[in-house]
N, C-alpha and C positions, 0 to 999 in steps of 0.2 A: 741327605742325612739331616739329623734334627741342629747338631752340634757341630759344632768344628774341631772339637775335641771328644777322645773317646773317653766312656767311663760311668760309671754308674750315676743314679741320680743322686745318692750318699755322698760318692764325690765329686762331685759339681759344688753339692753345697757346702762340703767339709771346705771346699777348696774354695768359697765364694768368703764363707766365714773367716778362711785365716787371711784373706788380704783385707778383711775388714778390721781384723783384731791386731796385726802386724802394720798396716800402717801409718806412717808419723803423724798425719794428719787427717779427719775423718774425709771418706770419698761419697762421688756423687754417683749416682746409678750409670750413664755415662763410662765413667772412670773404672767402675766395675766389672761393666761389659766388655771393656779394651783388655784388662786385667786378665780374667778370667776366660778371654776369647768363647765365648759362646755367644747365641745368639739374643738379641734383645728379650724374645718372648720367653725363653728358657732361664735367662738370668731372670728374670721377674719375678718364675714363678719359684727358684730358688733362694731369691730372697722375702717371697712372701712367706715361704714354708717356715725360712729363720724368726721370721718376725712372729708368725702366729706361737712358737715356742719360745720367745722370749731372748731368742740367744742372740739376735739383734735390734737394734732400735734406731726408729728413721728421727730426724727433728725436720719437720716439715720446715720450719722458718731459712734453715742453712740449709734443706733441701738434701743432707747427706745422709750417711748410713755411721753409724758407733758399734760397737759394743755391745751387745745386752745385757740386764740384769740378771737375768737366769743362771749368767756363765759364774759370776759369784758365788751364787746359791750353789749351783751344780759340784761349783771346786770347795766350796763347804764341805758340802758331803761327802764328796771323795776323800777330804785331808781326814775326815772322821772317820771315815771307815778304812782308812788306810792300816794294816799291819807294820810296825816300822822294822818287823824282824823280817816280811817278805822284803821290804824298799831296800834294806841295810845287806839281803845275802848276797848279791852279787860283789856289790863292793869289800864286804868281808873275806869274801872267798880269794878276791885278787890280794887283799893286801897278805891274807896267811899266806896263795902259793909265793909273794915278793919276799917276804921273810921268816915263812917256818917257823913262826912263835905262836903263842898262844893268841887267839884274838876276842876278849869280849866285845859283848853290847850290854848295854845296860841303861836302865832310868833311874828316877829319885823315885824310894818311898815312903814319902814323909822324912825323919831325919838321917835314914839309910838309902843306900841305892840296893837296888836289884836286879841279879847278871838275868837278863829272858835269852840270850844265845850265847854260844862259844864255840867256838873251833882250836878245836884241842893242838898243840905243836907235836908233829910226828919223832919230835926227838923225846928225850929223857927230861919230865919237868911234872913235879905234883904240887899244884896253886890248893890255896884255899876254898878259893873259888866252885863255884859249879850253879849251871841254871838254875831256876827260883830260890837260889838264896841270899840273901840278905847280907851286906859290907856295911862297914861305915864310911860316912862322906869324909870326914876329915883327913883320912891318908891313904886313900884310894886315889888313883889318876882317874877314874870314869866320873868318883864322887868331885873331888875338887875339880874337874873341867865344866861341869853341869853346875856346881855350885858357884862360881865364879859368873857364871851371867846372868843371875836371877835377880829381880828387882832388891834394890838395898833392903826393903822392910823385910820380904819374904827372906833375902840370904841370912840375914840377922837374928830369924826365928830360927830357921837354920842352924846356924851356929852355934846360938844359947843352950840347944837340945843336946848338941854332940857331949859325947862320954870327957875325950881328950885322954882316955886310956893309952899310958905306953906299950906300944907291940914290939917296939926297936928300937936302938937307939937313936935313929933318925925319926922316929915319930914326931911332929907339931903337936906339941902339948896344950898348946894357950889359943886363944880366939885369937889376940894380936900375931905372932907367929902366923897362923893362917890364913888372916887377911893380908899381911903382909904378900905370901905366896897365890895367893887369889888377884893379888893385881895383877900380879906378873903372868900369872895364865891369861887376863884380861889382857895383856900387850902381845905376847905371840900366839894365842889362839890355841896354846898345845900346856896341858897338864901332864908334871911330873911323880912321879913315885919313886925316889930313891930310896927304895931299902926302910920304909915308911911303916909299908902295915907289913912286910913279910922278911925278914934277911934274906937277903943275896938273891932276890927280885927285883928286876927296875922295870919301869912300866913308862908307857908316852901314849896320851888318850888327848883325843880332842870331842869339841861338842859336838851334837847336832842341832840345830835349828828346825822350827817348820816356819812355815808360812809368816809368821807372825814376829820369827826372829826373835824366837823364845827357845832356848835350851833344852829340848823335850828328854835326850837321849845322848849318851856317849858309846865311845867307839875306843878300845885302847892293842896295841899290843904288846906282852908280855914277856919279859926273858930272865932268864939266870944271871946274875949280874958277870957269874965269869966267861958267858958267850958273848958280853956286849960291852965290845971297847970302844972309846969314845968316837970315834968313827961309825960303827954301827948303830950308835941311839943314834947320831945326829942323823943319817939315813930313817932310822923308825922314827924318827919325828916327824917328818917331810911327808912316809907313805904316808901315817896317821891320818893327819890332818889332811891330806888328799882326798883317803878315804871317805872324811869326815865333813869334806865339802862335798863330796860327790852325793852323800848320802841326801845332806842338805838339800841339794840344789834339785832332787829328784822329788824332796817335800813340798818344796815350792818356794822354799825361802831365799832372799833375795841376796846379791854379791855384796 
């Protein structure tokens, strides 16, 4: 036999690649061929294949194997071409069957956000809400969670644009008010909506991240304020932001 392992020549090299790119210190060909148990001349020619594509690079001086440039480039284009409403359905779907409320997604557009999914609560509940439409940032949970980690200049245009129109009487009327409550999402990671933009709706949304550790996207779930006794938000905050890391961490973004 050519191998001492079975398996195609895709995974030979998949598999020659990830002990390249997982381990703590770069290795030597040597080190690679014990790794990988295959034979000298077969590991050779799967590490030439890597290198003529880019996705690894030798430094002849240290004699080892790194990384390649390619793999940058390649996860570039992946994050760009990425849907974050296909990355986000899974984890939506677990957190509505964990709590039967309504679930958005939503991004910034320009000084609103806007819902691109929902999953509706099979119970009895009519939001404002619905796909492609347009909220305001300032007392939405998906708006205040995304608005809260965007650079001071950007949050601050931001800001200046919002209406500060009363919807309730818990609406944040003033920019101060609302930076006030934008720290405090900045400290647990989870945005609230008490009865803000809708009465007798309360909401817990967290951010998403991508790659870059930029806020791209929020995640919130929704309820009637008299199905959510204080016990149940503090449970929907936890899913949330589970959620809301799960989705993250699928983007690429880091812990």
């Amino acid at each position: 036999m050519e191998t001492k392992t079975s398996g195609s020549s895709l995974s030979k090299a998949l598999n020659m690649l990830n002990h390249v790119c997982t381990s703590p210190v770069p290795l030597r060909f040597a080190e690679l061929v014990d790794l990988s148990e295959l034979p000298k001349a077969t590991a050779h020619r799967q590490l030439n294949t890597l290198l003529e594509h880019g996705l690894v690079r030798f430094d002849e001086h240290k004699q080892a194997y790194y990384p390649g440039y390619e793999l940058l480039a390649l996860a570039h284009r992946t994050w760009a071409n990425l849907d974050i409403r296909d990355v986000a359905a899974a984890p939506m779907r677990d957190l509505w069957s964990k709590t039967q409320e309504t679930i958005h997604l939503a991004v910034l557009d320009g000084a609103d956000v806007i819902y691109i999914d929902k999953l509706e609560s099979p119970k009895s509940l009519r939001l404002y809400s619905a796909v492609g439409k347009k909220g305001p940032i300032y007392c939405t949970g998906v708006g205040k969670a995304m608005l809260a980690f965007l650079p001071e200049d950007k949050q601050e245009t931001v800001i200046a644009a919002q209406s500060f129109i009363r919807h309730t009487d818990h609406t944040l009327i003033t920019p101060q008010a609302l930076r006030v409550d934008l720290q405090q999402v900045q400290k647990t990671g989870i945005s609230l909506d008490l009865e803000e933009h809708e009465m007798g709706i309360k909401c817990a949304a967290a951010p998403i991240f991508n790659t870059r550790n930029e806020a791209i996207a929020a995640i919130s779930v929704t309820a009637p304020a008299f199905r959510t006794s204080d016990q149940t938000y503090e449970e929907m905050k936890v899913q949330v932001k589970h959620a809301a890391n799960t989705i993250s961490k699928r983007l690429g973004a880091c812990d």
